[in-house]
N, C-alpha and C positions, 0 to 999 in steps of 0.2 A: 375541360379540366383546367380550363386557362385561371379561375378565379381562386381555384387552389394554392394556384404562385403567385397571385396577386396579395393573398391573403396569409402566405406561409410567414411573413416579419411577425405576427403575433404568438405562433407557435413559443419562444421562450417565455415568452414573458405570463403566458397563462398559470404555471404553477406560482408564480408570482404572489399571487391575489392571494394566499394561504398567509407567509407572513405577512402579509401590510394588516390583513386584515385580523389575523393574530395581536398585531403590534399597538392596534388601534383599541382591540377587545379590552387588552391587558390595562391600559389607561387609563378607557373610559367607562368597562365593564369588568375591574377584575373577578369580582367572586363570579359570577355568570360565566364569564370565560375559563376560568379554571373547574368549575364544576359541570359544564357542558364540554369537556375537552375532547372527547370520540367524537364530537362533530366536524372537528378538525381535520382530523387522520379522516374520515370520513369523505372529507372535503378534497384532502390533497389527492387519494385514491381515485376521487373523481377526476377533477382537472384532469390530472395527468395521462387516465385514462382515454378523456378528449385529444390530448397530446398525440397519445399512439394513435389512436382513429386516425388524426390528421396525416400523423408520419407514415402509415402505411398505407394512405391514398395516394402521397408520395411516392412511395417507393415502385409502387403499381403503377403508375404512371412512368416512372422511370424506367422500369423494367420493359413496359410496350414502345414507351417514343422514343429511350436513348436521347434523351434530350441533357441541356441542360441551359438554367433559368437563373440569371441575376438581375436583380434592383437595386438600385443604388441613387442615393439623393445627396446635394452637397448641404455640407455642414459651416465650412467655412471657406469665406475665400477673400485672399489678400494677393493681389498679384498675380504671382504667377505660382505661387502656394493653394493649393486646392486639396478640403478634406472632407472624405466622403463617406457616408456610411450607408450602410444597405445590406444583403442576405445574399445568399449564392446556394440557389437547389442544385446538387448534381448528386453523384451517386455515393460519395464519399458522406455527404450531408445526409444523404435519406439510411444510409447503412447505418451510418453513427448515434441518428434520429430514433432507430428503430430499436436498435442497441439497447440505448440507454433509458426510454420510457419502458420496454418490458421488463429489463432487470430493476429498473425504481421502483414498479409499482408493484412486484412480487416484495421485495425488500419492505417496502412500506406497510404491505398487508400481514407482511412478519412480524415487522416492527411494534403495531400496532398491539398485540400481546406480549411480546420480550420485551417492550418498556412500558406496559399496561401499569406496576409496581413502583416508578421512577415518578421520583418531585419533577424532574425536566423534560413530563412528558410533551407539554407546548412546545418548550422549547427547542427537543430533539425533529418534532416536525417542521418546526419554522424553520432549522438551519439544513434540515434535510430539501424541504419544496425549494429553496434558494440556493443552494448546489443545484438542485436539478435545472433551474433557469439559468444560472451562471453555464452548467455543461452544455447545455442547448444553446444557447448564443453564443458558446465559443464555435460548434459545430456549423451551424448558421453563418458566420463572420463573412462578407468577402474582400477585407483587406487585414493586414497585418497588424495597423491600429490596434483597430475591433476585436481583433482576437487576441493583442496583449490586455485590453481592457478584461475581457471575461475570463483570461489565462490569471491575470489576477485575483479576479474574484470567485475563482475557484481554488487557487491556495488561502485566500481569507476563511472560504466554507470548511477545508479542509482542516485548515488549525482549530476553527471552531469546534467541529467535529471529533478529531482524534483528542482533542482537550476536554470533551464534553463532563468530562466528568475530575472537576479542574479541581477539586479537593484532595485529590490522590495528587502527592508529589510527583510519583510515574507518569499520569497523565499528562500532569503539566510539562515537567520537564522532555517528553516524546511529543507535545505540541509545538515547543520550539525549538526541537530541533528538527522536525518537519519544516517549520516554517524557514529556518535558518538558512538550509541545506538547501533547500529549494529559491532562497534568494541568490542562492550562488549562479544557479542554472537562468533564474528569473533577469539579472541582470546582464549575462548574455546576451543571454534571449533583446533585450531593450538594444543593448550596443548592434547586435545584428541585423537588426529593423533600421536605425537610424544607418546603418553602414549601406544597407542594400537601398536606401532613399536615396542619400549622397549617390549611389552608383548611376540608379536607375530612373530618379526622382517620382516615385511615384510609389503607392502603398498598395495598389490593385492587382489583385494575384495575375491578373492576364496581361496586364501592364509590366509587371515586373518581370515576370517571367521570358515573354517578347524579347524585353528591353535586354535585358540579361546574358540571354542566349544566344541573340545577335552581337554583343560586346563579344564575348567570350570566341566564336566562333571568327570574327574579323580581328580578333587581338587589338581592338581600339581600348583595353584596361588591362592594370596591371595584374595578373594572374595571381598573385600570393595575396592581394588585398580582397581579390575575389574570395579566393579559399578563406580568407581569415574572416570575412563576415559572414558567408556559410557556415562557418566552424561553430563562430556563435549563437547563429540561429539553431545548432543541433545542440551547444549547449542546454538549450530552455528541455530538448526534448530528453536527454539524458537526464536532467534534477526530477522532473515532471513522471517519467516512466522509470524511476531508479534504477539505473543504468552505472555501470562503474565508470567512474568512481563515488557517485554522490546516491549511491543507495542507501546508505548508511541509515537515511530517515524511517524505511519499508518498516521492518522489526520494528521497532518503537510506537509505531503509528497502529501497534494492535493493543495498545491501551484503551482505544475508544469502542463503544460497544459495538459486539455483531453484525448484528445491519449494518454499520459502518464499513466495516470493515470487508465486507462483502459486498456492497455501492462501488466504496475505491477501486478495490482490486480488480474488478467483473468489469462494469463500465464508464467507470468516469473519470480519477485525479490519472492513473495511471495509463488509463487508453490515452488522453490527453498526449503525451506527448508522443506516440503512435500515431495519433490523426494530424499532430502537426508536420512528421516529416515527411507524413502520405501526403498532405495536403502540397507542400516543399518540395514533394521528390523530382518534379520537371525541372528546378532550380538546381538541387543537387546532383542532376544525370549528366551535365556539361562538363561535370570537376571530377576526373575518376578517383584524385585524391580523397575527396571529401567519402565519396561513396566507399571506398575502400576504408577509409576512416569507421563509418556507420559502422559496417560488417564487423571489424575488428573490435569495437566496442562490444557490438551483439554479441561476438562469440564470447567473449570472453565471461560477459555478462550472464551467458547459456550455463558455461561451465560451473563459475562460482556462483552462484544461487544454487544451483544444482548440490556443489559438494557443503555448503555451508548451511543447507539442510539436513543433513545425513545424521547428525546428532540433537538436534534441539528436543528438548523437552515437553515446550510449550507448543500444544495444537495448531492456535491461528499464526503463530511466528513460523514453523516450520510449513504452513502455507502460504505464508507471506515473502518467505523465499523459493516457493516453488514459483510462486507468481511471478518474480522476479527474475529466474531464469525463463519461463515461457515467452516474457516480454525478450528476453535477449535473442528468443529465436523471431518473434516478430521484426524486431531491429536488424537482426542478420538478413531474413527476407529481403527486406528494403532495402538495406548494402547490396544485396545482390543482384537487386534490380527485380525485383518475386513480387512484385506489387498486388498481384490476385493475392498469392502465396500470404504474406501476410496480411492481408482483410480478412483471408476465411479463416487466418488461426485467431485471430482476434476474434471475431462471432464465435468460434467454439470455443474456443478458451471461455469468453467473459458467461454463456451460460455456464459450463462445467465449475469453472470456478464459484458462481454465485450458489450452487448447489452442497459445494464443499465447504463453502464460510457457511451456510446458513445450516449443512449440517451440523457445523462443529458448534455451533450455538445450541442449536438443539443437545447436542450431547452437554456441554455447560451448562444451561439449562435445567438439565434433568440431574450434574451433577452437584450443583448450588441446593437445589430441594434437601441434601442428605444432611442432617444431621451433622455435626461437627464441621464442614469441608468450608473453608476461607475461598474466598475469590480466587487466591493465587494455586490452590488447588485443586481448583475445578477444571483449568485447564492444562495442568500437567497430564500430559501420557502414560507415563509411567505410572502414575497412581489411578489409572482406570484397569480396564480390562474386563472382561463377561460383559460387554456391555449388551449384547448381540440380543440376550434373553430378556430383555425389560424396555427396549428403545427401538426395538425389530424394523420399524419405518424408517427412523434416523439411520438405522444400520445400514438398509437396502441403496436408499439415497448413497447415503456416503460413499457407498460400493462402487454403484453406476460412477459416478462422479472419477470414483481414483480409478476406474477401470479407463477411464474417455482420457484423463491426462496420459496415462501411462501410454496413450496409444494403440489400446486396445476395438478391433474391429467387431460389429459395424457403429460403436460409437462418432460422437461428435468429431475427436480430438485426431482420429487415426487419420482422419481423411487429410484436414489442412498439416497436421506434423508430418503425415508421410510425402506429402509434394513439397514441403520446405526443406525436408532429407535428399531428399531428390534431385532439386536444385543444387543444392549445397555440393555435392557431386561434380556438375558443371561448372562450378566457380572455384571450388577449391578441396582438393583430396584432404589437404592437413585437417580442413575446417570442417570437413564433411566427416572423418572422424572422430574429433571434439565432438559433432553435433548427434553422429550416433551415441558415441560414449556416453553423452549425459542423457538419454535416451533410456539407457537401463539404469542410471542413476535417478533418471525420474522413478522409474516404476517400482525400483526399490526402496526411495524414501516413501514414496505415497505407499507403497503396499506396507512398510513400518508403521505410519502414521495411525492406517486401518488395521494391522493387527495387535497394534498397544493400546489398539482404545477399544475395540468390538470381541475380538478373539480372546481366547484362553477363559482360565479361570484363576489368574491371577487375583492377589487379594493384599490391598496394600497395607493393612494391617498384620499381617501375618508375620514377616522380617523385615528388620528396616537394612538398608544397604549393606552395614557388612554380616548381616546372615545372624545379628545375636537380637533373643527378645527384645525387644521395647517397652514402654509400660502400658501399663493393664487398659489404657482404651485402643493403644495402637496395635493390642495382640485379637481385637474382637474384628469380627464381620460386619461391613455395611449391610451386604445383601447378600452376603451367604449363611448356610446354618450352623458351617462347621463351628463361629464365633457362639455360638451360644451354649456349645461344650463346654466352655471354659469359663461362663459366666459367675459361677462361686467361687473360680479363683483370684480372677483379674474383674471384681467387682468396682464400679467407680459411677460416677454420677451420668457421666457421656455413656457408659454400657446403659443403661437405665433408660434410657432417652430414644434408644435405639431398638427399642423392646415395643412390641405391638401392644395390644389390651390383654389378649389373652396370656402370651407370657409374661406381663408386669404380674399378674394375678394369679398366674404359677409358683411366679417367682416367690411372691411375699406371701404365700398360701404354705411354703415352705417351710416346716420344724426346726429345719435347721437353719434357717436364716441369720447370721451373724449381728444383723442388725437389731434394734432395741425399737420399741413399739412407739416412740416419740419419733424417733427418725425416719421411719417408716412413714408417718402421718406428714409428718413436714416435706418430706417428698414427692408423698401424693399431691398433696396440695401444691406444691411446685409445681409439678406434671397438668392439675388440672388449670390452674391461675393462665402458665402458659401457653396452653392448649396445644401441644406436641400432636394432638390428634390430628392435627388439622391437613388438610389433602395436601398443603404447599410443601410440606415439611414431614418426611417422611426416612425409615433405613434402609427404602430402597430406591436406587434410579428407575422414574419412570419417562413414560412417551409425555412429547410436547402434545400442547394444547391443538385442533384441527385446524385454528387461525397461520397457529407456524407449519404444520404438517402438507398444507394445503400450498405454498409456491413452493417445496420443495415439490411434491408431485409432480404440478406444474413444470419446473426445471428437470423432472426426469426426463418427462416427456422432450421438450426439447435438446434435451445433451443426448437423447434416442434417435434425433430425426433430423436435428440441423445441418449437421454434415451431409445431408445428400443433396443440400441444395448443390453443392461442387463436387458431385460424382462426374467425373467425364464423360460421359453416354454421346455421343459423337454423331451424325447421320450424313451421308455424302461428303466428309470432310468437314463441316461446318459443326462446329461445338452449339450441342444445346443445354446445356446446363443453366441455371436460373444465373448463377453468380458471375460468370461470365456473359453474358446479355444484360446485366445489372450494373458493372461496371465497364463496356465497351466504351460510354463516352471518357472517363477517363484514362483508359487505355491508350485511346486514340491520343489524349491529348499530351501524355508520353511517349509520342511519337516509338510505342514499340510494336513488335510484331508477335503477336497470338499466335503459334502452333495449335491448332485445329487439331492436329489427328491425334488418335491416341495408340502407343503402342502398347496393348492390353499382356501384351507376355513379360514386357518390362516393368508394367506396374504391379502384375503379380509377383514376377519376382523382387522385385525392393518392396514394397509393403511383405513380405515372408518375411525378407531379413528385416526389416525395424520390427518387426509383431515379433520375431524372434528372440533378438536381443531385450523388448520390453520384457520378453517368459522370463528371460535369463535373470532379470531385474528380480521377478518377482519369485520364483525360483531360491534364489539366495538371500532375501527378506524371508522368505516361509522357513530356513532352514537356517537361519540366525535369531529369527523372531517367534518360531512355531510355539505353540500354547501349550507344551506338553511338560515345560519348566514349571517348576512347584514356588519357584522365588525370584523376589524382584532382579536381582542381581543378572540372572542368567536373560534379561531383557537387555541387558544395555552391552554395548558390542563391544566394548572396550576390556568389559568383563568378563565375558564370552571367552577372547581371544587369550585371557591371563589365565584363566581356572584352573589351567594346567599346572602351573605353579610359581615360580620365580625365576623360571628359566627362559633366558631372553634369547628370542632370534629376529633375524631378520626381517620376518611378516609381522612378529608383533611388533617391533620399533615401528613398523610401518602404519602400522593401524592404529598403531598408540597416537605417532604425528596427525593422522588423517582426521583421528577424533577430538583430539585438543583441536586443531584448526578449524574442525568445524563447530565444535563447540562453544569456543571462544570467537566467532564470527570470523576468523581469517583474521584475527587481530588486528583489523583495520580501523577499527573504531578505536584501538588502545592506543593503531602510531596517530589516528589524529588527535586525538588527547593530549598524547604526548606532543608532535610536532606542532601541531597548528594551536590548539587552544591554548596549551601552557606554553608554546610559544609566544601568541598573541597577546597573552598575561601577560608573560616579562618583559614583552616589548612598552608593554601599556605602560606598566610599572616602570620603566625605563625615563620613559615620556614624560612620565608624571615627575617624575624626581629631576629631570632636566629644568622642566616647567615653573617646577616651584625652586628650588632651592639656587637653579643658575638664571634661568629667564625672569620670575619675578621676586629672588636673589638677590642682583645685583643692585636694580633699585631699592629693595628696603635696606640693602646694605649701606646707600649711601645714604637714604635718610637716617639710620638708627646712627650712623657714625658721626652725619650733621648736629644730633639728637645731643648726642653727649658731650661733641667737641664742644658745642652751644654752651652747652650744661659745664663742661669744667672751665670755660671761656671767663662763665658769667660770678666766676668768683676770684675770676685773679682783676680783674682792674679795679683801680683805685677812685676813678671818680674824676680824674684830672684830666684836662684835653690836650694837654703839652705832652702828657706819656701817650696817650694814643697816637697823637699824628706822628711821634717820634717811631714809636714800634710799626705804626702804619706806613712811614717811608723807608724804615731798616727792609720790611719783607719786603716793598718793591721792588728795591736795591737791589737784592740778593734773585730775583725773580729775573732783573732784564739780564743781572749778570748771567745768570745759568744760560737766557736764550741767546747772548752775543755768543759764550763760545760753545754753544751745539749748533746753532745755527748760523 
């Protein structure tokens, strides 16, 4: 298998050949290239799927020989400056590897009909196959260079991406602030690299690390400059994995479509900085401050994702903040030294998750097909619900999916959240309760999320929020029958639209029809010109196409089965579990100690209580959110808690605060508006009016004053040269007199 790691440096760069050879198409063949464009998707599917092949010959090998394999060639050399570049197989690389080509190319084969209808279908594959090579060569990297190089070129893909659809001010404006937010972290990240070179002189993870840890441990450096270029380096991974405080970009960055947004979150911009402090943590195991830093981050980061989910409206935001807290438990892992602990919640997360975005597409999806519904309402929650009846596959999907985040057994999610709970225990009681707590705060926003979109028989046309009619389109049914009741009274062009064949032809079969036989004709003709018949376009939600149906399957299947790779099954003391012989070399090279046994009465009892506290979760979603409410209002928790009347106490002030705070993001994006950005303004502004009015001021001051003295000069002399040299030795005069007596 030796030729395998000989040959593993080509592995990125294979998805490659998609855009070059895109970019070359568009140039030199565009109408050919634009009208053969499923050869493309066709193409990237492929590659990539060579990719996996490769990666899990990889991984298989890794898993038998515990090995691990770097190449590396020099690039440049000057002195005693040496830069190198080259790949590093270990187990980190082959997990990361495996990761991120099964979730791409489920995603891609999604993709391939959810943007089937888009002008940028080239282009959404170009910028998708060049993310996937940018994440593989950052995975790949074995020096610090290397991985700021592809660290960058995976926030390039990303702005491309989450902006992809740069027509929308939303778009754009959520691409750079992605990209912004993430320069914060980024240039960290750069200061951290050149600080740990300065320490150690050297970019080579095994070099540095050495180097480092011998410093640290002989106190031949100074400990606070230690910690402060560590700090940095965990900068890149907090902007990269939205970590508080620079999450702020996650929300925003669900502008871009689906698939996207389902890539990021699952396996690539956001694992990112997860694999850098895995890849970092023998550097950061020497500084307890640093590591207790990581922790404190994680939790916090646990919490608020957690609670700043609790209200959102919009589907993929209010999983773009679950995401967000799940990364904070993978972060806390790492603080706490859990390094299996967070690898396997990272594999189960990133299928679970890529299950739950490519549901919610699917449900967007099927709710863009209806009749009247704008973009921005296809993914509001609140205006779904019965979806269960028309979308039955999406539903089931979605299910499995919020059952595995919640923690629910023997899904993916229970196995690595319940050992990360468990840990959390031994490191810290305070944090181990945060991390329970938000535990059932997961299971009750995810089980909100699935009962406002699948459950009930909620009907968003029926009352608009404060419970009084609406007008006559917002009083009819998408896809119920009750809306056709009322169809002679709240008649309008949209009720019309929403009508199959056989009731258009009821309808206007009708004696008493109010309308006149010209209007009638001009409507038909409407109806037919636009072809309302058409299967895209319909007044009911229906199931996705097989192409998108088909990697959700897929991802059930695995958010069913992946967690048992890290079941503890134990034999003679010695652990045999797949994930644990999978990362044994880098275990070792964490110099930590593996506990083999397993105490089977303690894991049953802490997986009760976390599986517990998730019922409790979901328990209190079913009885705040139950479908047996006739109106939208009684959906939203805020409303819930008031309907009693105007009588204040003490849980509602509470619940009022908890829902404005989550609502409005934790206000954190308002104090940076405030503080930093219209800060920054005024500062600019500040500058600017220095700039001009006193720096390049002064001098037009003295020319314009030159300007005119000249100018009123050039009219008092007479012409004479006797008055000049007269007037011209009078000012001398009066000149040396002033400097004898000041100086």
């Amino acid at each position: 298998m030796e030729h395998i790691y000989q040959y593993a440096w080509i592995i990125p760069f294979i998805p490659l050949t998609v855009p070059l050879l895109i970019g070359v198409g568009l140039l030199l063949f565009p109408t050919a290239t634009k009208t053969l464009r499923r050869i493309w998707s066709f193409s990237s599917i492929s590659l990539l799927s060579i990719v996996m092949i490769c990666s899990m010959k990889l991984s298989i090998e890794q898993i038998n020989s515990n090995s691990i394999y770097q190449y590396v060639w020099s690039w440049t050399i000057n002195n005693d400056f040496s830069l190198e570049f080259g790949y590093l197989i270990d187990p980190l690389t082959s997990i990361m590897s495996m990761l991120i080509t099964t979730v791409a190319i489920l995603v891609l084969i999604y993709s391939d009909n959810y943007m089937s209808h888009d002008q940028g279908y080239l282009r959404f594959f170009a910028y998708m196959s060049f993310f996937n090579t940018s994440m593989l060569g950052l995975v790949t990297s074995s020096n610090l260079i290397q991985i700021y190089i592809f660290w960058e070129l995976v926030g390039m893909c990303s702005y491309l991406l989450i902006g992809f659809w740069f027509t929308r001010p939303s778009a754009a404006n959520a691409c750079q602030k992605a990209f912004v937010t993430n320069r914060v972290g980024d240039f960290g990240l750069l200061l951290g690299i050149l600080g740990i070179y300065w320490i150690t002189g050297s970019f080579e993870f095994r070099d540095v690390f050495e180097i480092f840890n011998n410093l640290i441990t002989n106190n031949q450096i100074n400990l606070v400059f230690c910690s402060l270029c560590a700090f940095l380096l965990f900068a890149g991974a907090v902007a990269k994995s939205a970590q508080f405080p620079l999450h702020v970009w996650l929300p925003d960055a669900m502008e871009g479509p689906t698939p996207i947004s389902a890539l990021i979150h699952a396996a690539t911009m956001v694992a990112a900085g997860i694999f850098l402090v895995a890849r970092l943590l023998p550097l950061f195991t020497v500084i307890p401050y640093i590591m207790n830093g990581i922790a404190f981050i994680g939790i916090i980061t646990v919490l608020l994702g957690a609670t700043l989910a609790l209200a959102q409206k919009d589907i993929k935001r209010s999983l773009a903040y679950s995401t967000m807290s799940q990364l904070g438990y993978m972060m806390l892992a790492l603080g706490m030294g859990s390094y299996r602990a967070a690898l396997f919640h990272l594999i189960t997360h990133a299928y679970s998750k890529a299950l739950l975005f490519l549901g919610s597409g699917s449900v967007i999806h099927s709710m863009e097909t209806i009749v009247g519904y704008s973009p921005e309402k296809s993914q509001n929650m609140v205006l779904m619900g019965g979806l269960r009846k028309h979308i039955p596959i999406t539903k089931i999907s979605f299910l499995i999916g919020t059952l595995s985040l919640c923690g629910i057994p023997p899904l993916a999610c229970f196995w690595s959240k319940d050992e990360i709970l468990n840990d959390t225990w031994l490191y810290s009681p305070i944090f181990a309760i945060i991390a329970y707590f938000t535990a059932g705060l997961t299971a009750f926003y995810m089980f909100r999320i699935y009962l406002l979109t699948f459950e009930g028989h909620l009907n968003i046309y029926c009352k608009n929020y404060s419970g009084k009619k609406s007008s006559s389109f917002y009083s009819i049914s998408l896809w119920g029958k009750e809306g056709l009741k009322t169809i002679n009274k709240n008649f309008g062009l949209l009720t019309l639209l929403t009508m199959n064949n056989k009731e258009r032809i009821s309808f206007f079969s009708k004696p008493k029809n109010p309308l006149n036989g010209n209007l009638i004709k001009i409507i038909r003709s409407f109806i037919t010109i636009t072809n309302f018949d058409n299967k895209n376009i319909s007044s009911y939600p229906h199931e996705s196409d097989n192409t998108m149906l088909f990697p959700l399957i897929v991802l059930i299947l695995f958010t069913s089965l992946i967690g048992f790779i890290g079941i503890p099954f134990t034999r003679e003391g010695i652990a045999l579990d797949i994930l644990t012989q999978w990362l044994t070399p880098s275990i070792n090279l964490l110099h930590s100690t593996l506990d083999n046994s397993v105490d089977w009465y303690e894991f049953v009892i802490n997986g009760t209580f976390s599986v517990s506290i998730a019922y409790l979760g979901i328990f209190i979603a079913f009885f705040l959110y139950k479908p047996v409410y006739s109106s939208l209002k009684n959906f939203e928790l805020i409303n819930f808690f008031n309907k009693r009347g105007t009588k204040k106490i003490l849980w509602d002030k509470i619940i009022y605060i908890l829902y404005n705070w989550s609502y409005n993001r934790g206000y954190i994006d308002a104090f940076y508006a405030t503080s930093l950005i219209r800060g920054v303004r005024g500062l600019a502004e500040l500058v600017y009016f220095f700039d001009r009015r006193i720096i390049d001021g002064i001098p037009n001051g003295f020319g314009v004053t030159s300007f005119f003295v000249g100018e009123g000069i050039k009219y008092v002399g007479g012409g004479r040269i006797s008055s000049y040299l007269f007037w011209y030795l009078f000012y001398v005069s009066i000149f040396l007199l002033i400097y004898y007596f000041i100086f």
